[in-house]
C-alpha positions as CSV (number, residue, x, y, z in Angstrom):
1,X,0.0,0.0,0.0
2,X,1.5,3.4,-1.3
3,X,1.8,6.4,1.2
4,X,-0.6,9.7,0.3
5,X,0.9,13.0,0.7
6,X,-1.9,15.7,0.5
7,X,-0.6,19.1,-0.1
8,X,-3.3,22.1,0.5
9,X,-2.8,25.7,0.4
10,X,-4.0,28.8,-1.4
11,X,-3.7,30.2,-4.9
12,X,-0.1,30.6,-6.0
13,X,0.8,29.0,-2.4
14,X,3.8,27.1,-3.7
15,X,1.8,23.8,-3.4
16,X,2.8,22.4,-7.1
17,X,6.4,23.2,-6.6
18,X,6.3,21.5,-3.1
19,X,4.8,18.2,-4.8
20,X,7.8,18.2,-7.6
21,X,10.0,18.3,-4.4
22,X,8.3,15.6,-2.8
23,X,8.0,13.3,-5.6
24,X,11.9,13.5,-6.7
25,X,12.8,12.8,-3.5
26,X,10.5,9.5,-3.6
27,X,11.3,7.9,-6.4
28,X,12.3,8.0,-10.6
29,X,9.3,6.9,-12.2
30,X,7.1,9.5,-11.7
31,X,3.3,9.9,-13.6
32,X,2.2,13.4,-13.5
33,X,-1.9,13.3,-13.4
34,X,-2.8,17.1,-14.7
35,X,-6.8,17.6,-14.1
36,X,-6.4,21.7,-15.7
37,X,-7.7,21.5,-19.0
38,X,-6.2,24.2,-21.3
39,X,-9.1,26.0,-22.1
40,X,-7.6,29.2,-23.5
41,X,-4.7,30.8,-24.3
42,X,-3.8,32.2,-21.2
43,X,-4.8,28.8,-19.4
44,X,-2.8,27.2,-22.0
45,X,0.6,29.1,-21.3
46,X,0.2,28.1,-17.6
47,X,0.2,24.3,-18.5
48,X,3.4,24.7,-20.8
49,X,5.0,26.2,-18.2
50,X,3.8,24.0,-15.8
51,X,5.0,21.0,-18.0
52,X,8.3,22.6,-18.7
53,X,9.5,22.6,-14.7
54,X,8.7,18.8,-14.8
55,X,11.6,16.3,-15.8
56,X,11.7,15.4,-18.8
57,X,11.5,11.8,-17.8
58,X,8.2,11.8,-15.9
59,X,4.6,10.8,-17.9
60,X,2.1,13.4,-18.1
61,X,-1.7,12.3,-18.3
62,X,-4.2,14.5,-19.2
63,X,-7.5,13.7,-17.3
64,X,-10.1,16.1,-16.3
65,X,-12.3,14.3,-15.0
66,X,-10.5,11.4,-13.1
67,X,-10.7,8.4,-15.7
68,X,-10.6,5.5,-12.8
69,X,-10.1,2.6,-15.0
70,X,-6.7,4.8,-16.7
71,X,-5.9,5.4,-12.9
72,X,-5.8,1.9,-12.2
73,X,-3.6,1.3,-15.2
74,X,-1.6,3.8,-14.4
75,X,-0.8,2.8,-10.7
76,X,1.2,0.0,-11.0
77,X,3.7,1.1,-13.1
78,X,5.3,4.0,-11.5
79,X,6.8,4.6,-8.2
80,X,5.1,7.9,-7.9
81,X,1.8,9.5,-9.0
82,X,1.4,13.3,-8.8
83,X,-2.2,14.2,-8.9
84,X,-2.3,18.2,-9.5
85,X,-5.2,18.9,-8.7
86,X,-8.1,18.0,-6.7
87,X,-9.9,21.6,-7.0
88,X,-9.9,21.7,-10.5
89,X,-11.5,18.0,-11.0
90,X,-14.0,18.4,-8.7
91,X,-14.9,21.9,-10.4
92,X,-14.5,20.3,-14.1
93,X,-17.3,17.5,-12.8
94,X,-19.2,20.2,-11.3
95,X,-19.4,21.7,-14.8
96,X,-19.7,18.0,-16.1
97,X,-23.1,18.3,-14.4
98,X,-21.9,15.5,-11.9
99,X,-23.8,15.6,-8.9
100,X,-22.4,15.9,-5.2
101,X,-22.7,12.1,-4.3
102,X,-21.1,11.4,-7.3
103,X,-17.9,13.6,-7.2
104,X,-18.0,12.1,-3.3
105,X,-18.3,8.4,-4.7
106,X,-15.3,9.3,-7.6
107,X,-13.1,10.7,-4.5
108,X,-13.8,7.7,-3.1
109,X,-13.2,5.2,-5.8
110,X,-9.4,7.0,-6.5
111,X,-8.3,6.7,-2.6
112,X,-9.1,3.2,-3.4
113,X,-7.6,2.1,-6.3
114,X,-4.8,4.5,-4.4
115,X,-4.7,2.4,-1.1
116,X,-4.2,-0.7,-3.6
117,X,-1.1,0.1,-4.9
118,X,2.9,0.8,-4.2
119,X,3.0,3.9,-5.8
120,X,3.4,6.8,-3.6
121,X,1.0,9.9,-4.2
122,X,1.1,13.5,-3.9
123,X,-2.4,15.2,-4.1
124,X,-2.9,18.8,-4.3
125,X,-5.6,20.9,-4.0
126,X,-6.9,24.1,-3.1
127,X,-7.9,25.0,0.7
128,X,-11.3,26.8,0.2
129,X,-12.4,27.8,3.3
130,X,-10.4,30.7,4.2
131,X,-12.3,33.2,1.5
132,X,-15.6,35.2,1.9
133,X,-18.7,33.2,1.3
134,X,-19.0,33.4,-2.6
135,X,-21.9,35.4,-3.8
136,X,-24.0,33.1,-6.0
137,X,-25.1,29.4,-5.7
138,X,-22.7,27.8,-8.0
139,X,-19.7,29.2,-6.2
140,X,-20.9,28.6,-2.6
141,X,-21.8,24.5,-3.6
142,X,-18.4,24.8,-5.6
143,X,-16.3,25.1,-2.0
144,X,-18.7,23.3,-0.4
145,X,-17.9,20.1,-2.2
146,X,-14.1,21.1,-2.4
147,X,-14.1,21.5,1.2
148,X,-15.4,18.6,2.2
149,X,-13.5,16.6,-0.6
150,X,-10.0,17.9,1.2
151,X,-11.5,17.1,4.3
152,X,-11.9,13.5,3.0
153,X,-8.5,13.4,1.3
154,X,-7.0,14.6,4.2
155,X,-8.6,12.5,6.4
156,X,-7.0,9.2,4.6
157,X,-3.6,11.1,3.7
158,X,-0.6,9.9,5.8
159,X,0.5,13.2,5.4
160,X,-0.9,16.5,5.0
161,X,1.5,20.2,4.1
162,X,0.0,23.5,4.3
163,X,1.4,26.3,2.0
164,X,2.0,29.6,2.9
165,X,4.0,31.8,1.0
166,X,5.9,28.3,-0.6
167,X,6.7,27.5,3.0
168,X,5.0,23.7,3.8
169,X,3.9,23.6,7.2
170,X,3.2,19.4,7.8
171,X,0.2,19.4,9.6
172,X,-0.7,16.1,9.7
């Protein structure tokens, strides 16, 4: 059973660098899981220079919205899976039209396949809760579900790092 790093923090927190730290310390064969999709230009740029700080020897997946049968293909042949990051794939099923339960039951379903494997995971995703209370429905269900999606991830994490300012605090 692989140990589960879960790395939270706020917007430009340092919490992608952190998990390229942690995950070239773990091991070499490293599988990248990118849940941005790249739609615009500007959005685009970030993900090329997002890829480009990456070695050149880890394997970037593209999946949005948490393919679990790829995930469990994935999972046994690397030593360590990046998964960057839980925010966005909860919002990209959100937009999906994927209902609460659901995104709960997907969260679910990848700590499992997770658990059953050797391979080492870094998770990050955006803390939530330290904003004002959005203004409209969408965005107040949005961190709603987010929050209590890190709560779960964090809850079954061995670890868990807190950014501030690209400083980690472990807090768990």
């Amino acid at each position: 059973m692989g140990k589960i790093t879960f790395i939270l923090g706020g917007a430009r927190s340092g919490k992608s660098s952190q998990a390229l730290i942690l995950a070239k310390r773990i091991g070499k064969k490293t599988a990248f899981i990118a849940t941005c999709e790249g739609l615009d230009a500007e959005m685009k740029k970030r993900i090329r220079l997002h890829k480009a700080s990456r070695p050149k020897s880890w394997k970037s997946f593209d999946i949005p919205d948490m393919d679990l049968a790829l995930l469990k293909n994935i999972c046994p042949e690397f030593d360590v899976i990046i998964i960057d990051c839980l925010t966005l794939l909860v919002s990209n099923l959100m937009l999906s039209g994927i209902k609460e339960e659901d995104i709960k039951n997907k969260i679910n379903s990848v700590l499992e396949i997770l658990n059953k494997n050797k391979a080492e995971c870094v998770i990050v995703s955006n803390e939530v809760g330290l904003g004002i209370v959005p203004d409209n429905k969408l965005g107040r269900d949005f961190r709603d579900i987010a929050g209590k999606i890190n709560q779960t991830m964090a809850k079954h994490a061995d670890e868990v790092f807190f950014m501030v300012s690209g400083i980690p605090w472990r807090i768990k």
